[in-house]
Z-matrix of the N, CA and C atoms (Angstrom, degrees):
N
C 1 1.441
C 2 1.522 1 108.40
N 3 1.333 2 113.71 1 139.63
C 4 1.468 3 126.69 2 -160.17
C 5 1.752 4 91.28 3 -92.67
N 6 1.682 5 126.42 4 125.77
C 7 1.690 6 138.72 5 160.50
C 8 0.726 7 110.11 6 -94.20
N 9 1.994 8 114.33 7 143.76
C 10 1.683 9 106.53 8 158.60
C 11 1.661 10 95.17 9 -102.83
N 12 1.242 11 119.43 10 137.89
C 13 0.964 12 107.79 11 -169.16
C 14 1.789 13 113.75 12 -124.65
N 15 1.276 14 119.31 13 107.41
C 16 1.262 15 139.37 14 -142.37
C 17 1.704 16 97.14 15 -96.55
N 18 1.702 17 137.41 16 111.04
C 19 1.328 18 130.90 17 -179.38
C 20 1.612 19 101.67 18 -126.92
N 21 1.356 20 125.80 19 109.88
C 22 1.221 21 133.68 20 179.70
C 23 1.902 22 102.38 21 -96.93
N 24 1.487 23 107.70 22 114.33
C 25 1.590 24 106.94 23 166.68
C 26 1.361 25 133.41 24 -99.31
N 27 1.732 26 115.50 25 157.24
C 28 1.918 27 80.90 26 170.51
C 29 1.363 28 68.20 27 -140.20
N 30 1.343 29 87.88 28 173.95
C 31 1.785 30 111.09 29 175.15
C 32 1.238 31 107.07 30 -97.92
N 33 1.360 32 117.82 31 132.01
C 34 1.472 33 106.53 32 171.39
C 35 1.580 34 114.07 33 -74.79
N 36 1.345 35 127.51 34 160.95
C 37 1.545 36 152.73 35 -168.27
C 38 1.691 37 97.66 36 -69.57
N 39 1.693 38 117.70 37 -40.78
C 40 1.161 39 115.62 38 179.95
C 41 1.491 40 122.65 39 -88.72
N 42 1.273 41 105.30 40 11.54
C 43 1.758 42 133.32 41 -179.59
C 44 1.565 43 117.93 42 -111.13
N 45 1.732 44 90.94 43 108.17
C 46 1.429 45 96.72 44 -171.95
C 47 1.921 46 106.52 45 -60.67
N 48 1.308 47 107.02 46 160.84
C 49 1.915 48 110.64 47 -177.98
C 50 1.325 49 96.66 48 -71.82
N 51 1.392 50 144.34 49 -18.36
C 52 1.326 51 145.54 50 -144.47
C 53 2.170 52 72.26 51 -107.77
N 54 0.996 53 102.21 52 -73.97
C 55 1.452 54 90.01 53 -168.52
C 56 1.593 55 128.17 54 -53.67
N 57 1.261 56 103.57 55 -22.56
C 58 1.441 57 120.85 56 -179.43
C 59 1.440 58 114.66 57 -68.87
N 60 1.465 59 121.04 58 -51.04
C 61 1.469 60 139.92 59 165.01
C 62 1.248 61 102.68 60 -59.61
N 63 1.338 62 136.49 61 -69.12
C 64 1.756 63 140.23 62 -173.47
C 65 1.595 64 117.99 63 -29.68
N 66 1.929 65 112.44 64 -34.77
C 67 1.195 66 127.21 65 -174.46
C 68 1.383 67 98.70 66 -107.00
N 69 0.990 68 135.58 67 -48.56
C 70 1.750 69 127.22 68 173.75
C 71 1.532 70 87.64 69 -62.24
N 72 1.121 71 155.48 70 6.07
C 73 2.042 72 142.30 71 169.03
C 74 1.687 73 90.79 72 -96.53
N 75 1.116 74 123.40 73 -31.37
C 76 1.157 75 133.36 74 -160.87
C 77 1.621 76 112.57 75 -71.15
N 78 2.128 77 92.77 76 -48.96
C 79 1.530 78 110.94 77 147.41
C 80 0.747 79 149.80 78 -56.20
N 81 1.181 80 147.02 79 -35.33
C 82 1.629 81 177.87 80 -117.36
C 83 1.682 82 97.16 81 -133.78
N 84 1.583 83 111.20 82 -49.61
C 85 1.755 84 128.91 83 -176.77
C 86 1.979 85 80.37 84 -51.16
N 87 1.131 86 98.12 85 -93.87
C 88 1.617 87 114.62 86 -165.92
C 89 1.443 88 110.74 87 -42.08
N 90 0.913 89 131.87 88 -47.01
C 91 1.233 90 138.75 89 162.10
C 92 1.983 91 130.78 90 -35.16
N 93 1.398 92 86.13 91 -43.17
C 94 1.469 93 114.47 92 -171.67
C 95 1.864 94 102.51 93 -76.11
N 96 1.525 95 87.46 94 -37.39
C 97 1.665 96 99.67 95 -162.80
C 98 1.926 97 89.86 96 -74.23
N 99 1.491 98 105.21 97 -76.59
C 100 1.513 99 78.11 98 162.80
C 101 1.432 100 163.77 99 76.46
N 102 2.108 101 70.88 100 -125.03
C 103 1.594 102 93.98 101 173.59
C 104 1.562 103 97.25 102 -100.55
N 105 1.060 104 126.77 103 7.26
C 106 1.594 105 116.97 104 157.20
C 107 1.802 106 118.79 105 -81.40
N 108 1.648 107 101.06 106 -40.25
C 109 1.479 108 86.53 107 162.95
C 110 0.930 109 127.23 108 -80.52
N 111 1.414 110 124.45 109 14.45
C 112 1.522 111 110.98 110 177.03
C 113 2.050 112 123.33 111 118.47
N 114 1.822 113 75.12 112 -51.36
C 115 1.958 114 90.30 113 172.59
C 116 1.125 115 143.91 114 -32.97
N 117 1.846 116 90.65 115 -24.09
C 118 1.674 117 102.10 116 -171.10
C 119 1.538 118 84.79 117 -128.94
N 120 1.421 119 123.68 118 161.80
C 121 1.248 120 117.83 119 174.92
C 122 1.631 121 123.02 120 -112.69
N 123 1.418 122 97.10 121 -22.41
C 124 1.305 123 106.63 122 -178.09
C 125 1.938 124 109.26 123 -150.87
N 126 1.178 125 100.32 124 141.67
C 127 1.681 126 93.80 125 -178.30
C 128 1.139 127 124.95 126 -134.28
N 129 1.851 128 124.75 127 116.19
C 130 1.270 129 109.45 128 -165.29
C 131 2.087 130 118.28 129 -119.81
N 132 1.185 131 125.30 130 134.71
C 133 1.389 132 96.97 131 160.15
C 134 1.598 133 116.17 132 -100.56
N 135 1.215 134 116.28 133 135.09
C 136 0.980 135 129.19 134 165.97
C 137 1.671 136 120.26 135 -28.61
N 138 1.469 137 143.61 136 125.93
C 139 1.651 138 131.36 137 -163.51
C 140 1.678 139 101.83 138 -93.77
N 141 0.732 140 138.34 139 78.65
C 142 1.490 141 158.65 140 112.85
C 143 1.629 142 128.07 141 153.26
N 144 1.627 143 85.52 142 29.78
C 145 1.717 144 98.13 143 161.62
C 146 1.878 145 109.67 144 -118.35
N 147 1.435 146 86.93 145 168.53
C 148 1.558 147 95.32 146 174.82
C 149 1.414 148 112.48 147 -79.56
N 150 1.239 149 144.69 148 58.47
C 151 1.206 150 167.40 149 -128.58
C 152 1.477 151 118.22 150 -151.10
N 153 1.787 152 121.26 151 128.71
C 154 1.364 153 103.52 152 -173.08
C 155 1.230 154 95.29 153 -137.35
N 156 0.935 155 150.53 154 168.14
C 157 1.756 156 156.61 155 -159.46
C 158 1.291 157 130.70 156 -172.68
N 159 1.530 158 123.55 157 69.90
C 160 1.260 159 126.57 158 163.99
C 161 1.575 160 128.60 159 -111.05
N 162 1.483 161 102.19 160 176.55
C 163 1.482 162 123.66 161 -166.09
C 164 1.169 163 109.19 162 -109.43
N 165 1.644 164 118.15 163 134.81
C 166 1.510 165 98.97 164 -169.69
C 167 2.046 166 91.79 165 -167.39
N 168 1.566 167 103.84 166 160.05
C 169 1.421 168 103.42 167 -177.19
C 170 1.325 169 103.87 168 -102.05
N 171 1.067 170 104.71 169 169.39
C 172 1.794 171 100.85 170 -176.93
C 173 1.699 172 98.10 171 -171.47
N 174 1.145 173 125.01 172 134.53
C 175 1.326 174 117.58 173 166.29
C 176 1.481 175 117.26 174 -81.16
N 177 1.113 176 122.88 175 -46.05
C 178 1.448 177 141.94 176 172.29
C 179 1.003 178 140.79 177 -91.28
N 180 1.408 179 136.64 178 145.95
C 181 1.590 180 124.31 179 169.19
C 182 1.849 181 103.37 180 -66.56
N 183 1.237 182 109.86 181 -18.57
C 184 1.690 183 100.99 182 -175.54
C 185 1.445 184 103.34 183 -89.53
N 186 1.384 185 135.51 184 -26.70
C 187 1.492 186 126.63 185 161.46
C 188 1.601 187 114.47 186 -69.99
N 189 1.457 188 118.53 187 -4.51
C 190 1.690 189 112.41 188 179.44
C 191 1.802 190 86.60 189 -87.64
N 192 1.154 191 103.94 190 -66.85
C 193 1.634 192 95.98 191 -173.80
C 194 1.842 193 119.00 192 -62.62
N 195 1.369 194 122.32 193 -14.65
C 196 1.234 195 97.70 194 149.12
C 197 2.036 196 126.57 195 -75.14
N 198 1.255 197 87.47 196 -18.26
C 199 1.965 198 89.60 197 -179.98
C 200 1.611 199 98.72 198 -71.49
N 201 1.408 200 114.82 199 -28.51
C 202 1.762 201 102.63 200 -159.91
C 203 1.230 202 91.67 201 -85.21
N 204 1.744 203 138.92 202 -42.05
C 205 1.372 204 156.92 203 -157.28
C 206 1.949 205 99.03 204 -64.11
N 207 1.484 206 101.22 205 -34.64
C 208 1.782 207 100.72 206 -165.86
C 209 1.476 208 95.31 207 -89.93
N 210 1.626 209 142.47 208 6.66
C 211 1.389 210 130.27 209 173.55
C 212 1.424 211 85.01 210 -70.00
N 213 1.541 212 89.68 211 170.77
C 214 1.367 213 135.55 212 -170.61
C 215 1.784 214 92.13 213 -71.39
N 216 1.358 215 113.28 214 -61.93
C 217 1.661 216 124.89 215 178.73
C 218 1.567 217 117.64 216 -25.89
N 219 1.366 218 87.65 217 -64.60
C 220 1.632 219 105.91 218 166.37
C 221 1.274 220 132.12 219 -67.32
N 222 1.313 221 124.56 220 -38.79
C 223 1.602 222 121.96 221 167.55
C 224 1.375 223 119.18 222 -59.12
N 225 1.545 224 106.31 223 -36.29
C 226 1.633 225 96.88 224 -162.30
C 227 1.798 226 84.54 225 -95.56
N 228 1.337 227 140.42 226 2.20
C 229 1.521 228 120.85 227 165.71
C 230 1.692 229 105.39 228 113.07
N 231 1.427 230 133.67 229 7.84
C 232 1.460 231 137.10 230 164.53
C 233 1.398 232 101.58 231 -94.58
N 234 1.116 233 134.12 232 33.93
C 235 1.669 234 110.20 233 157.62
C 236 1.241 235 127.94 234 -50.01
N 237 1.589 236 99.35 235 -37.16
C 238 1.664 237 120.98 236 -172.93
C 239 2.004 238 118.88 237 -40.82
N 240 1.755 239 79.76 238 -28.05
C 241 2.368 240 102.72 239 -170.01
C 242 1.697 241 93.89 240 -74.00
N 243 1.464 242 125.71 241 -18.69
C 244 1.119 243 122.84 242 154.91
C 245 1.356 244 126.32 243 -78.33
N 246 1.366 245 106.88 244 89.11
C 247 1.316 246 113.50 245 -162.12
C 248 1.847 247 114.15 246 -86.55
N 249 1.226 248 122.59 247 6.68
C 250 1.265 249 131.30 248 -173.71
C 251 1.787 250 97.60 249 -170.68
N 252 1.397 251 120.60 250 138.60
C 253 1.437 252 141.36 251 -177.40
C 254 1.420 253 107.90 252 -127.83
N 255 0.708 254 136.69 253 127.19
C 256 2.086 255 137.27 254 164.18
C 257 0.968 256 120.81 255 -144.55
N 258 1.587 257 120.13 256 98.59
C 259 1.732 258 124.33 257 -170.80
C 260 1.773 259 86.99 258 -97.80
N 261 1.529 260 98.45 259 130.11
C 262 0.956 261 115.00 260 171.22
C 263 1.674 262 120.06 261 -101.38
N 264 1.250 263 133.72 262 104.48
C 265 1.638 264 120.77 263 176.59
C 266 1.098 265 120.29 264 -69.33
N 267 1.409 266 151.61 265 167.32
C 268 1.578 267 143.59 266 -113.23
C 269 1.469 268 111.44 267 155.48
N 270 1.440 269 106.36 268 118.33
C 271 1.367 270 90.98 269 -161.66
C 272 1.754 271 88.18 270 -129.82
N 273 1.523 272 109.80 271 154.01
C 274 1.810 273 108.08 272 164.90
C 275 1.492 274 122.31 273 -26.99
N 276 1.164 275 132.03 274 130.39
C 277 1.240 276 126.66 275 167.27
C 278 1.260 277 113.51 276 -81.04
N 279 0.963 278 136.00 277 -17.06
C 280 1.924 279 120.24 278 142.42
C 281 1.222 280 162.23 279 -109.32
N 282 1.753 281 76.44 280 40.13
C 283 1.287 282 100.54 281 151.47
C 284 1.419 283 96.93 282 -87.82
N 285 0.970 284 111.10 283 -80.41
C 286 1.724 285 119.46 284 -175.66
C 287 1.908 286 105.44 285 -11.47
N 288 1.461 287 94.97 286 -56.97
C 289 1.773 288 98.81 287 -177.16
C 290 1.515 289 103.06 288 -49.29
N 291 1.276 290 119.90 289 -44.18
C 292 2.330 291 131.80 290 -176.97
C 293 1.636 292 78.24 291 -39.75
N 294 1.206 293 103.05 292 -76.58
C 295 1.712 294 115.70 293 -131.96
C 296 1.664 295 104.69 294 -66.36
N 297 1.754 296 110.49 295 -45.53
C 298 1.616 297 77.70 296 163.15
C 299 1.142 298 124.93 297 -102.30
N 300 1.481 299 125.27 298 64.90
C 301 1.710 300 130.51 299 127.54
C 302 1.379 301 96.71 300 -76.43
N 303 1.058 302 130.58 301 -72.13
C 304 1.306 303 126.80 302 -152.02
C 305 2.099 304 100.34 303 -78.03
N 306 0.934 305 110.88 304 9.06
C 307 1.594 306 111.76 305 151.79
C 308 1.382 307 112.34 306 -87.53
N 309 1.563 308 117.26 307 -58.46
C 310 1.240 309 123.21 308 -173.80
C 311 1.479 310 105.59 309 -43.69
N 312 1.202 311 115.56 310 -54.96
C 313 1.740 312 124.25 311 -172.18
C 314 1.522 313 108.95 312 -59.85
N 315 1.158 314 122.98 313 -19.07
C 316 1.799 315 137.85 314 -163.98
C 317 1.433 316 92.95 315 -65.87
């Protein structure tokens, strides 16, 4: 099943910008790789928020939280700078186009 997968960050106040950026580079590394194997399908940052936005397959809610669990963020213990998560599920749009004909006709 195809996610949009929505990651809003903040830096904390007691987090230098040098440290804050160093571990989101850290993200972006793993992240990037990825979408080179394939895992992720598409990868976006948001243009002038701390905001990240990708596409990705997943069969499970327990393979989304092992993919989010193996970032860099999460291993070393900053999940927390992800201050909001929203996996969105996503389905073909034509299928959707099939089904309402046969709504319309209902």
């Amino acid at each position: 099943m195809l996610f949009l997968l929505h990651v809003k960050l903040r830096k904390p106040e007691s987090m230098s910008r040098q440290a804050f950026y160093s571990l989101w580079r850290e993200e972006a590394a793993a992240a990037l790789k990825a979408l080179e194997r394939g895992a992720v399908q598409a990868l976006y940052k948001v243009a002038g928020k701390d905001e990240v936005i990708a596409l990705l397959e997943a069969d499970s809610a327990a393979q989304l939280d092992r993919a989010l669990h193996s970032m860099p963020m999460w291993r070393r213990g900053y999940g927390h700078l992800a201050t909001e998560i929203t996996w969105t599920p996503l389905r073909p749009y034509a299928e959707w186009a099939e089904e309402l004909s046969r709504l319309a006709q209902a």
